[in-house]
C-alpha positions in Angstrom: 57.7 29.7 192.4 59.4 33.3 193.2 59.8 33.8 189.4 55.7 33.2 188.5 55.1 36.3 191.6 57.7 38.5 190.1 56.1 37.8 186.2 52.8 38.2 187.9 54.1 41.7 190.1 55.7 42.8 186.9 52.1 41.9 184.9 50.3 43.6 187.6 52.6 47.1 187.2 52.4 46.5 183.7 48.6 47.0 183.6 48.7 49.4 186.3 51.1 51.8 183.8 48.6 51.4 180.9 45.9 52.5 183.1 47.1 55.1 184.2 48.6 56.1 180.8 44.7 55.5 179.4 43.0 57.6 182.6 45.7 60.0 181.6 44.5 60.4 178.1 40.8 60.7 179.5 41.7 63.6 181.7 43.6 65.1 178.6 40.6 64.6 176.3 38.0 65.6 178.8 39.7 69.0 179.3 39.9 69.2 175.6 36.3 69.2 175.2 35.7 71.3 177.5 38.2 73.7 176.5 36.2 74.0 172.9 32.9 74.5 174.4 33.7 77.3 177.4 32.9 80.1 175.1 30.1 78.6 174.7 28.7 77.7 177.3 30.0 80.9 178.8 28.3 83.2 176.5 24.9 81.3 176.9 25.1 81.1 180.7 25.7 85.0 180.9 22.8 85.4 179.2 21.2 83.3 181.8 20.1 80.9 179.0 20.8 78.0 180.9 18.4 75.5 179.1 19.7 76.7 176.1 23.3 75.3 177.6 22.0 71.8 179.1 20.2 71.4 175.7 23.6 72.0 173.9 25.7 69.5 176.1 22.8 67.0 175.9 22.5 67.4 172.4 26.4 67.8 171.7 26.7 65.0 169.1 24.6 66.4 167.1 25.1 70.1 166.9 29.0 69.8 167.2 30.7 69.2 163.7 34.1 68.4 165.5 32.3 66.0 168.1 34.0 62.6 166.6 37.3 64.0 166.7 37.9 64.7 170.2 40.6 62.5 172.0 38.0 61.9 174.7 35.1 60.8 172.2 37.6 58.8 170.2 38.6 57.0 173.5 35.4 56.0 174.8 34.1 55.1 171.5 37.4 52.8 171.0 36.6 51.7 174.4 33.5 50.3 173.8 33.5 49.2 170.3 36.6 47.0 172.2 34.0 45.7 174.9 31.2 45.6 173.8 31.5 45.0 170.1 32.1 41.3 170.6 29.0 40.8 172.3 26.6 43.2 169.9 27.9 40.6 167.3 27.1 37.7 168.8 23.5 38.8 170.0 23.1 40.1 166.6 23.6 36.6 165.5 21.8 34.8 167.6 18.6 36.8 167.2 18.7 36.1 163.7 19.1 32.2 164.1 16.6 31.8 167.1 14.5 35.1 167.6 11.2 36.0 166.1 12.6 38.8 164.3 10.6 41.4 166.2 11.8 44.0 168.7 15.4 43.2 168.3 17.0 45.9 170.1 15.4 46.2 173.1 16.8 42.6 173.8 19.6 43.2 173.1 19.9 46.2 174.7 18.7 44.0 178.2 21.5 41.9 177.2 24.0 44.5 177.2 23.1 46.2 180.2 23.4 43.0 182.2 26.6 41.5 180.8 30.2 41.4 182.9 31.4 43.4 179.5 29.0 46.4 180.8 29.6 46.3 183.9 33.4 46.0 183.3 33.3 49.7 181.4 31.6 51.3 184.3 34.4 49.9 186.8 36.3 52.6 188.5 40.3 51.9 188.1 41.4 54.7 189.8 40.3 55.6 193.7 
């Protein structure tokens, strides 16, 4: 019995590590991104173009060539692709076989939003 707690302490550190290794890499690609836009956003907001900012950030896929490359981009897109990939698949299928064929996304969407999988990328791991 001691040897299953110490296989399931050493399991327990084990995920611990690569969770902080992975919140690690988020920090790391979050200030990378924000590194490449501060002369941006610096510039606008001196010239007390703020909209012109907040439409920037909110439109940052699109109007940044480099946006798919950043660690932090490539993370959370890995990230959920891992998670939620599974389940687009499957609801993908089973609209096919058993829906109408109309509206498609928006259920899926509803399933999405209300599976463990979602919930599960929103968790906090760190305090």
């Amino acid at each position: 019995m001691a040897a299953l707690d110490v296989k399931g302490s050493l399991a327990r550190l084990g995920s611990r590590k690569v969770s902080d290794i992975e919140h690690n890499r988020l920090v790391l690609g979050l200030r990378q991104l924000l590194a490449s836009l501060e002369s941006a956003v610096r510039e606008s907001a001196n010239d007390g173009q703020l909209p012109i900012v907040e439409d920037m950030l909110a439109n940052l896929e699109a109007t940044d060539e480099h946006f798919h490359s950043y660690d932090l981009v490539r993370t959370v897109r890995t990230k959920i692709d891992e998670k939620l990939g599974p389940l687009i698949e499957s609801e993908l299928e089973r609209q096919v076989f058993e829906g109408d064929g109309h509206d498609v996304m928006p259920l899926i969407t509803e399933q999405l939003l209300a599976s463990p999988e979602y919930a599960e990328l929103g968790a906090r791991e760190h305090p």
